[in-house]
N, C-alpha and C positions, 0 to 999 in steps of 0.2 A: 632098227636104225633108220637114220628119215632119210628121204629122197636127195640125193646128189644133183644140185644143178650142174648143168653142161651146156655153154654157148652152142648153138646148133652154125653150121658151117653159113658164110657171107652167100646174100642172096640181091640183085641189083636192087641199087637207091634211086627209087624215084625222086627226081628232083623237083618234078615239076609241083607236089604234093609239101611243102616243108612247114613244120609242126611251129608251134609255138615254144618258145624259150623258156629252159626250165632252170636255174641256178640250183649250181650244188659246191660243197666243199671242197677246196684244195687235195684234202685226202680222196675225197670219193673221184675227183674228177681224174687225178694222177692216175688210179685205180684202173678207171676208165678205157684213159692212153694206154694201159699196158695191155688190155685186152683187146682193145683196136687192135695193136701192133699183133697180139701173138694169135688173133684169126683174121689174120690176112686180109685189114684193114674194113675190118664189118665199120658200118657208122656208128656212133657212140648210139644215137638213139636207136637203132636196133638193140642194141646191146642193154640197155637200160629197158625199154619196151619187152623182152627177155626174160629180165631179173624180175620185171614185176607183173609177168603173167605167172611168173614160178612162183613166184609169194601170194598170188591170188590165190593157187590151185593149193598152196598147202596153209591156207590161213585157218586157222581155228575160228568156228564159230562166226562165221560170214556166210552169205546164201551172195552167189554175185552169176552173173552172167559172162561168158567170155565172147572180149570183141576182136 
């Protein structure tokens, strides 16, 4: 059975550091909001930053580096 992702618990947002703007879909964004809200207001880009160290680490056939 493959790996279960799980948001790992809110950790402080450096404000000073803010990323470049990344556009996503009405669905994926909704998505998002509700995951913000149900751990205790993590920022979306952690939360996104998250989903896609977990899809790095179980991607088929990729050699990558983690930053």
């Amino acid at each position: 059975m493959a790996d279960k992702f799980k948001i790992r618990p809110p950790y402080p947002d450096s404000t000073e550091n803010k990323q470049p703007v990344i556009r996503v879909g009405q669905e994926y964004y909704r998505w998002l909001a509700i995951q913000k809200i149900k751990n205790g207001g993590l920022p979306i880009g952690a939360i996104v930053e998250q989903c896609i160290d977990f899809c790095r680490e179980h991607m088929e056939g990729e050699q990558h580096a983690n930053t």
